[in-house]
C-alpha atoms as a printed R data frame, in Angstrom:
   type eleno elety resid chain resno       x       y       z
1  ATOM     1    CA   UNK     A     1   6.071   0.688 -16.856
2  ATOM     2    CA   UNK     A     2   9.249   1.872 -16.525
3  ATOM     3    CA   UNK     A     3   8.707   3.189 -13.148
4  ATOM     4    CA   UNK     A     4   7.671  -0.088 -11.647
5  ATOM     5    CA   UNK     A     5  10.512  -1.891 -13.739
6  ATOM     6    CA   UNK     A     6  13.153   0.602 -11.588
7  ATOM     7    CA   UNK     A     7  11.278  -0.235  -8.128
8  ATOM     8    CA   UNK     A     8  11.358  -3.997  -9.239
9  ATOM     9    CA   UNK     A     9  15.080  -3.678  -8.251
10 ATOM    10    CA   UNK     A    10  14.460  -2.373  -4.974
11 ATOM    11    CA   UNK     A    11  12.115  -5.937  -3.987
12 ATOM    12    CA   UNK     A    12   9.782  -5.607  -0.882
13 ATOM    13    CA   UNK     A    13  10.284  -1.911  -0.640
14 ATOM    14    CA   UNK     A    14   9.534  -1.613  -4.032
15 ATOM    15    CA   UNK     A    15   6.629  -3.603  -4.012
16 ATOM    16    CA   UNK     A    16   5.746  -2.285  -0.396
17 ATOM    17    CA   UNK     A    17   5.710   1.330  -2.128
18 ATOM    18    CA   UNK     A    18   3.372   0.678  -5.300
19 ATOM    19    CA   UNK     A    19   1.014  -0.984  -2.963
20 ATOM    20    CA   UNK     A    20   0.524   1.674  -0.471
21 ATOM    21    CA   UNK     A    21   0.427   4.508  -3.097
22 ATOM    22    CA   UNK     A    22  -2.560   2.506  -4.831
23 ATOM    23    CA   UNK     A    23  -4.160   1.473  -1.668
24 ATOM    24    CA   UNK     A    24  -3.935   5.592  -0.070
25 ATOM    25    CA   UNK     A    25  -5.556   6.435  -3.851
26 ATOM    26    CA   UNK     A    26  -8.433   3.635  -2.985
27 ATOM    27    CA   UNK     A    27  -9.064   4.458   0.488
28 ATOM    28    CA   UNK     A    28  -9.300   7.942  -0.120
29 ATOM    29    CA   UNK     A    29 -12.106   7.553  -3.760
30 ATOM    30    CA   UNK     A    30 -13.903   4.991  -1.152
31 ATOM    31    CA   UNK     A    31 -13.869   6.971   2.171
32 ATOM    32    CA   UNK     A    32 -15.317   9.679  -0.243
33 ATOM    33    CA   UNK     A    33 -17.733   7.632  -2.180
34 ATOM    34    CA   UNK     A    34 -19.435   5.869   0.671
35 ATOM    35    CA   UNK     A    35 -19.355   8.407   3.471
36 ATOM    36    CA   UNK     A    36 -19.674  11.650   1.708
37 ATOM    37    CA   UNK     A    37 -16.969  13.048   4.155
38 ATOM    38    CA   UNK     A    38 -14.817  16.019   3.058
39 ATOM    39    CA   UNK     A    39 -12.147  15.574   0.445
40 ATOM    40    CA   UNK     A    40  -9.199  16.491   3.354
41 ATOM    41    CA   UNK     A    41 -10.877  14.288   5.849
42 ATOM    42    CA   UNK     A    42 -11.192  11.218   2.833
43 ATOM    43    CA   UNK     A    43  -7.333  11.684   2.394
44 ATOM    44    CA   UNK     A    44  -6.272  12.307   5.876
45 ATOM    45    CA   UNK     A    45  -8.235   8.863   6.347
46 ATOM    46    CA   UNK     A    46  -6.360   7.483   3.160
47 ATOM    47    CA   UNK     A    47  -3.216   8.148   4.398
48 ATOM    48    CA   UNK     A    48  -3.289   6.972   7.905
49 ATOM    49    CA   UNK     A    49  -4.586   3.756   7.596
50 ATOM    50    CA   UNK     A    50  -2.967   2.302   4.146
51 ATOM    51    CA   UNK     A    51   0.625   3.456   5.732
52 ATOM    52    CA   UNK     A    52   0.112   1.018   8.739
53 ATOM    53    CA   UNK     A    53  -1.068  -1.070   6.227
54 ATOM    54    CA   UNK     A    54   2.350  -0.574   4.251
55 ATOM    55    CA   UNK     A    55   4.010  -1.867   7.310
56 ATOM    56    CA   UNK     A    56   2.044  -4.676   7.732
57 ATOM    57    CA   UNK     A    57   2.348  -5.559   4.463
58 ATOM    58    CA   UNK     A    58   6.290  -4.918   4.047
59 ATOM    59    CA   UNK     A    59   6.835  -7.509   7.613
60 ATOM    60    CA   UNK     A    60   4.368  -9.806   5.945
61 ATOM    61    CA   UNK     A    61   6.169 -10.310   2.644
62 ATOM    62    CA   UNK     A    62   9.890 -10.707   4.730
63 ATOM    63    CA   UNK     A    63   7.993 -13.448   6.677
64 ATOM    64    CA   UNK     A    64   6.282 -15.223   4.117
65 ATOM    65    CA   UNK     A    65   9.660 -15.501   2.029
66 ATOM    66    CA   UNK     A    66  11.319 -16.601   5.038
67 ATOM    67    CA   UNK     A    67   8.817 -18.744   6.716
68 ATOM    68    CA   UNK     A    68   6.742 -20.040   3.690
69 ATOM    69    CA   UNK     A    69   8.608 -22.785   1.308
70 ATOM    70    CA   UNK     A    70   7.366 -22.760  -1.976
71 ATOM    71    CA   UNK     A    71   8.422 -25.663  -4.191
């Protein structure tokens, strides 16, 4: 807990970074689970994808904040 308390401070990037550690740990267990694939080829795959994914995610959360009025 302490870890995600110090990259609370650090907002998006922070969040941006938890999510895209969890999600390259996901793709690569699923990648490996469904397709039987290799355990390099599973994490090559994990890593590729969630990072664009991490970018996505990171412009989507400045937009939403900026865009998106919450009341």
């Amino acid at each position: 807990m302490v870890i995600l308390k110090r990259l609370s401070k650090f907002g998006t990037l922070g969040l941006t970074t938890v999510y895209t550690v969890g999600h390259i740990f996901i793709a690569m267990a699923c990648t490996f689970v469904i397709t039987g694939a290799p355990l390099n080829l599973a994490a090559a795959d994990a890593i590729i994808e969630p990072v664009i994914n991490g970018f996505w995610f990171a412009f989507l959360h400045k937009a939403w904040g900026k865009y998106i009025i919450v009341s």
